[in-house]
C-alpha positions in Angstrom: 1.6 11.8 16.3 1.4 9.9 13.2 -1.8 8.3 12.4 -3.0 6.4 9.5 -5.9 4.9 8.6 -6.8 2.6 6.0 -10.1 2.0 4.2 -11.4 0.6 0.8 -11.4 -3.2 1.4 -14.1 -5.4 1.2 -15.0 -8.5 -1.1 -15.1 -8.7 -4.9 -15.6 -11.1 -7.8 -12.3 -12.5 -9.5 -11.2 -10.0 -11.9 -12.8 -7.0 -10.1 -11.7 -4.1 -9.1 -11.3 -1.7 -5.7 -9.9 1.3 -4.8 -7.7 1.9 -1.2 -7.5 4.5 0.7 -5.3 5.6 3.8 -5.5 9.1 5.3 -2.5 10.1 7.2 -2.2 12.5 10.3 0.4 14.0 12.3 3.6 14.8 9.5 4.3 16.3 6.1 2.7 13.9 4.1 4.0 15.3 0.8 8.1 14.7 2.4 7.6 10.8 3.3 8.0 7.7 1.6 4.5 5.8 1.6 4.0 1.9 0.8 0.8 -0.2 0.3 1.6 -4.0 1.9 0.1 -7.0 2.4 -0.4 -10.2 4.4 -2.2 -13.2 3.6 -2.9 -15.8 6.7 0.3 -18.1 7.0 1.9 -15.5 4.7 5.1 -13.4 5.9 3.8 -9.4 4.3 5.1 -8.1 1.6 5.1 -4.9 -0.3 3.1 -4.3 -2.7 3.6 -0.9 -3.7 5.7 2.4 -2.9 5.7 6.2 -3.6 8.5 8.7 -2.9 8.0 11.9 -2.1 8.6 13.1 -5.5 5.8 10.5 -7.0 8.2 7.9 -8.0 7.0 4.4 -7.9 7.9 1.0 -7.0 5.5 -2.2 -7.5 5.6 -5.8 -6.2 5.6 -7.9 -9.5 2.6 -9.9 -8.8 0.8 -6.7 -9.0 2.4 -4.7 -12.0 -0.1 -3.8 -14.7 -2.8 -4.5 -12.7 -2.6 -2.2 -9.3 -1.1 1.5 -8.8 -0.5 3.6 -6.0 -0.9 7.2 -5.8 -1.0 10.0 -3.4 -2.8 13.1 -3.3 -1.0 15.5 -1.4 -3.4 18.2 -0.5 -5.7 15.5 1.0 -3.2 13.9 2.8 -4.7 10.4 1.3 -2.8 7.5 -0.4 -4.4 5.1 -3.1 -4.6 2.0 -4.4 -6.4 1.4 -7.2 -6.3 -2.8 -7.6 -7.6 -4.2 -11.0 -7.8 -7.7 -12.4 -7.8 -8.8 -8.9 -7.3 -12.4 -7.9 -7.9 -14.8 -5.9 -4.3 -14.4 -4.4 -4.5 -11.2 -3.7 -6.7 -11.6 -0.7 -5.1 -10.4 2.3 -5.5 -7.7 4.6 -3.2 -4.7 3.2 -1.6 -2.3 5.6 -0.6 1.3 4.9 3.3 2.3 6.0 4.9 5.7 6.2 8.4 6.7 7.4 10.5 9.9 6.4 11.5 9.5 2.5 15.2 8.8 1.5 17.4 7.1 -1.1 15.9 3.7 -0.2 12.5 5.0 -1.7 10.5 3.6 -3.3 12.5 0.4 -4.4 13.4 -1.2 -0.8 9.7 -0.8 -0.3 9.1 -3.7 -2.5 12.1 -5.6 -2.2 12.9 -8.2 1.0 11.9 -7.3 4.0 10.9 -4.2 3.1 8.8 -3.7 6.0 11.9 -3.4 7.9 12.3 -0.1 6.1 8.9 1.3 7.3 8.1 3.4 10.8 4.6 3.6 11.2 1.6 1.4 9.8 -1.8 1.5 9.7 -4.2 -1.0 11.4 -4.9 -2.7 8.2 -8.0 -3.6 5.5 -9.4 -6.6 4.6 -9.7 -7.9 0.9 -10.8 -10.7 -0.1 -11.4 -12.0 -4.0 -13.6 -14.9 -4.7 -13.4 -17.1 -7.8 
């Protein structure tokens, strides 16, 4: 059974920094396509970031320069690291996994992309102050 489980959130400073984590259980992590998303309240989520299976990845562009995701395989964990952070990028961000293909890792971040997505974590909260 897939399981995955984010942590990492919690609340910063404008222009501060965290790091999230999601372990994953239950599949080949190293073979799926993994995405970091987000949704703020009266917000429709949106991805953020994705990884293929080969390392390729994808990013939202309200969050290139400043986060990156990355996966360490033997740990079955994938990251986050969010810098310059905003006050827009509070939200709670959700981990998603499904089995890796073509679509990966662009349709991660494009519309919808959640549609593209299987199985999600229960979400962390983040939240930036000014």
């Amino acid at each position: 059974q897939v399981h995955l489980v984010e942590s990492g959130g919690g609340s910063v400073q404008d222009g501060g920094s965290l790091t999230l984590s999601c372990a994953a259980t239950g599949y080949t992590f190293s073979d799926w396509c993994m995405g970091w998303f987000r949704q703020a309240p009266g917000k429709e989520r949106e991805g953020v970031a994705g990884i293929d299976r080969d390392g390729i990845t994808s990013y939202a562009d309200s969050v290139k320069g400043r986060f990156t995701i990355s996966k360490d395989n033997a740990k079955n964990t994938l990251y986050l690291q969010m810098n310059t952070l905003k006050p827009e990028d509070s939200a709670r961000y959700y981990c998603a996994a499904v089995p890796s293909g073509p679509f990966c890792p662009d349709a991660v971040v494009g519309p919808q992309g959640d549609s593209a997505m299987t199985y999600w974590g229960k979400g962390t909260l983040v939240t930036i102050s000014s």
